[in-house]
C-alpha positions as CSV (number, residue, x, y, z in Angstrom):
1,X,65.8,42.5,114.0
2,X,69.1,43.8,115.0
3,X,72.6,41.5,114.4
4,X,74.9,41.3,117.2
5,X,78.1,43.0,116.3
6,X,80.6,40.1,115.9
7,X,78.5,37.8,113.6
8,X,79.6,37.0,109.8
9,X,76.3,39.0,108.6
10,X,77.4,42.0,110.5
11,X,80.4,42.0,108.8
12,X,79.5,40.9,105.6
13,X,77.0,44.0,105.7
14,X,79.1,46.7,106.8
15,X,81.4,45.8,104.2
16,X,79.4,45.8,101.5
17,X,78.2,49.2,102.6
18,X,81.2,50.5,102.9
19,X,82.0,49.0,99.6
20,X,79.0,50.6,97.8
21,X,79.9,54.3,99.2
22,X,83.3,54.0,98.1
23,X,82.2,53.2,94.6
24,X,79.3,55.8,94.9
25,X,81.8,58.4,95.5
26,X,84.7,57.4,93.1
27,X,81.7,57.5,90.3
28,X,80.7,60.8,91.4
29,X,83.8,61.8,91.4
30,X,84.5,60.7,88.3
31,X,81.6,62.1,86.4
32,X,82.3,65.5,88.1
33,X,85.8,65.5,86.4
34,X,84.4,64.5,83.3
35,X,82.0,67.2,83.3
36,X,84.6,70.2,84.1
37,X,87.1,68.5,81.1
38,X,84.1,69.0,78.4
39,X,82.8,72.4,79.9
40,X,86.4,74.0,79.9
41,X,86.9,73.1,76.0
42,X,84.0,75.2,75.4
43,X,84.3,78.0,78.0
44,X,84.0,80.6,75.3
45,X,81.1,79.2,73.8
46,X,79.2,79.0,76.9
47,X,80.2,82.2,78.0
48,X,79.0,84.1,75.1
49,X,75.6,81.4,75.1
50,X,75.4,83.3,78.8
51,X,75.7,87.0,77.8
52,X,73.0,86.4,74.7
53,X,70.6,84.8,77.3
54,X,71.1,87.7,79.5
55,X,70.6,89.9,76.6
56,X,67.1,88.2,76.2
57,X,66.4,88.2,79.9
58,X,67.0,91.8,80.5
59,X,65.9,93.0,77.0
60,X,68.5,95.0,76.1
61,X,70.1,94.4,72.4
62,X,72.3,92.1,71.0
63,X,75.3,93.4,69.7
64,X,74.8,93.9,66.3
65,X,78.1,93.3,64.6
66,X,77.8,89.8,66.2
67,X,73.6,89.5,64.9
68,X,75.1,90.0,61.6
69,X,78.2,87.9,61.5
70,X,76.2,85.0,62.5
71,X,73.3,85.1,60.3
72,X,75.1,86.4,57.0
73,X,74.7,83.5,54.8
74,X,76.5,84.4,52.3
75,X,79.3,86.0,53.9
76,X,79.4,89.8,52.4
77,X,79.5,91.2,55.4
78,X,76.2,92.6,55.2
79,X,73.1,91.4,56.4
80,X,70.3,90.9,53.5
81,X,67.0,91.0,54.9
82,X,66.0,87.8,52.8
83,X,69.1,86.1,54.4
84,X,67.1,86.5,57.9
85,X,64.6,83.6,59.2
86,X,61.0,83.5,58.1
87,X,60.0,85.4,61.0
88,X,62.3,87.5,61.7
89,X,62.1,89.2,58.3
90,X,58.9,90.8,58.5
91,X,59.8,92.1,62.4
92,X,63.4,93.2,61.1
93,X,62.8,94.3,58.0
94,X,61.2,97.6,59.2
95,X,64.5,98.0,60.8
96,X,65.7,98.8,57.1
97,X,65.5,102.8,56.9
98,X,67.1,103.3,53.5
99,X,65.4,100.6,52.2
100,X,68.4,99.0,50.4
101,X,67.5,95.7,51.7
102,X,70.5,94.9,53.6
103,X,70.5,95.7,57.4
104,X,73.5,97.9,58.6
105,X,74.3,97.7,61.9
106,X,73.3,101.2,62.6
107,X,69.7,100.4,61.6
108,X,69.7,97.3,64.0
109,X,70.7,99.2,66.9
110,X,68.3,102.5,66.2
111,X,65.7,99.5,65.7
112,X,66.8,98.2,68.8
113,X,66.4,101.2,70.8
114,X,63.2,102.1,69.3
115,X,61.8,98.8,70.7
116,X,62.9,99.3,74.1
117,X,61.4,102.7,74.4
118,X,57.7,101.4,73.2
119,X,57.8,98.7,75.4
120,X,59.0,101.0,78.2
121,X,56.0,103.2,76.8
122,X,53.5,100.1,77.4
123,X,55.0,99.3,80.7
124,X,53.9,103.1,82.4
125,X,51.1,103.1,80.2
126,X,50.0,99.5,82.3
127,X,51.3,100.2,85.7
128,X,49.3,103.8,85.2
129,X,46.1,101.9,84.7
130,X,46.6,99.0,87.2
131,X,47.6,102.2,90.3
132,X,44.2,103.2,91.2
133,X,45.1,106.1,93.5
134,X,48.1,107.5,91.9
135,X,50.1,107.0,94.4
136,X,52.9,105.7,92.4
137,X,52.8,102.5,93.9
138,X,50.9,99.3,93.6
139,X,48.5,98.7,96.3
140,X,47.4,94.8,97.6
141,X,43.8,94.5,98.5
């Protein structure tokens, strides 16, 4: 059923919908505005949030100096291997060469490098057994 142009309902209709995108856009507006006043406050925050996700994502190391700063308990400026979570302790704690049970970060980032070379290693040592031909390349059946 269509309205003809000049009735009331016509009118009545059009305004409202006009109404209802005018206030749909003023809200989103609004939240928008709201969003980028709370994100700038913590800029810095997110920013470095960003790089340490990256750091996951590619697997490349943390900066250590920061790894220490934030987990140092009890503020020495050194980090104690029994100041490390639960489960990080027993991965880390081989990272301790001198055995003085603090964690330098020297030792992190030797640890660190050591990592990324085995699971280079395992890496080549998979794509070696998965390329058939030895081609160098992986083939799709």
């Amino acid at each position: 059923m269509t309205l003809p142009l000049s009735s009331n309902t016509a009118h009545s209709a059009i305004r409202r919908f006009i109404l209802g995108s005018f206030l749909a856009t003023a809200v989103l507006a609004g939240s928008g505005a709201a969003f980028a006043a709370s994100s700038a406050g913590g800029a810095a925050d997110a920013q470095a949030a960003r790089q340490d996700k990256d750091a996951r994502r590619e697997h490349r190391p943390r900066d250590p100096a920061r790894l220490i700063k934030r987990l140092d308990k009890n503020g020495d400026g050194k980090l104690a291997v029994a100041e490390l979570p639960e489960k990080a302790q027993k991965r880390l704690g081989k990272a301790d060469t001198n055995k003085d049970g603090s964690l330098s970060a020297e030792e992190l980032k030797a640890h660190a490098e050591q990592h990324t070379k085995a699971r280079a290693a395992k890496q080549q040592a998979r794509f070696a057994r998965k390329d058939k031909n030895r081609d160098g390349f992986l083939t799709c059946r």
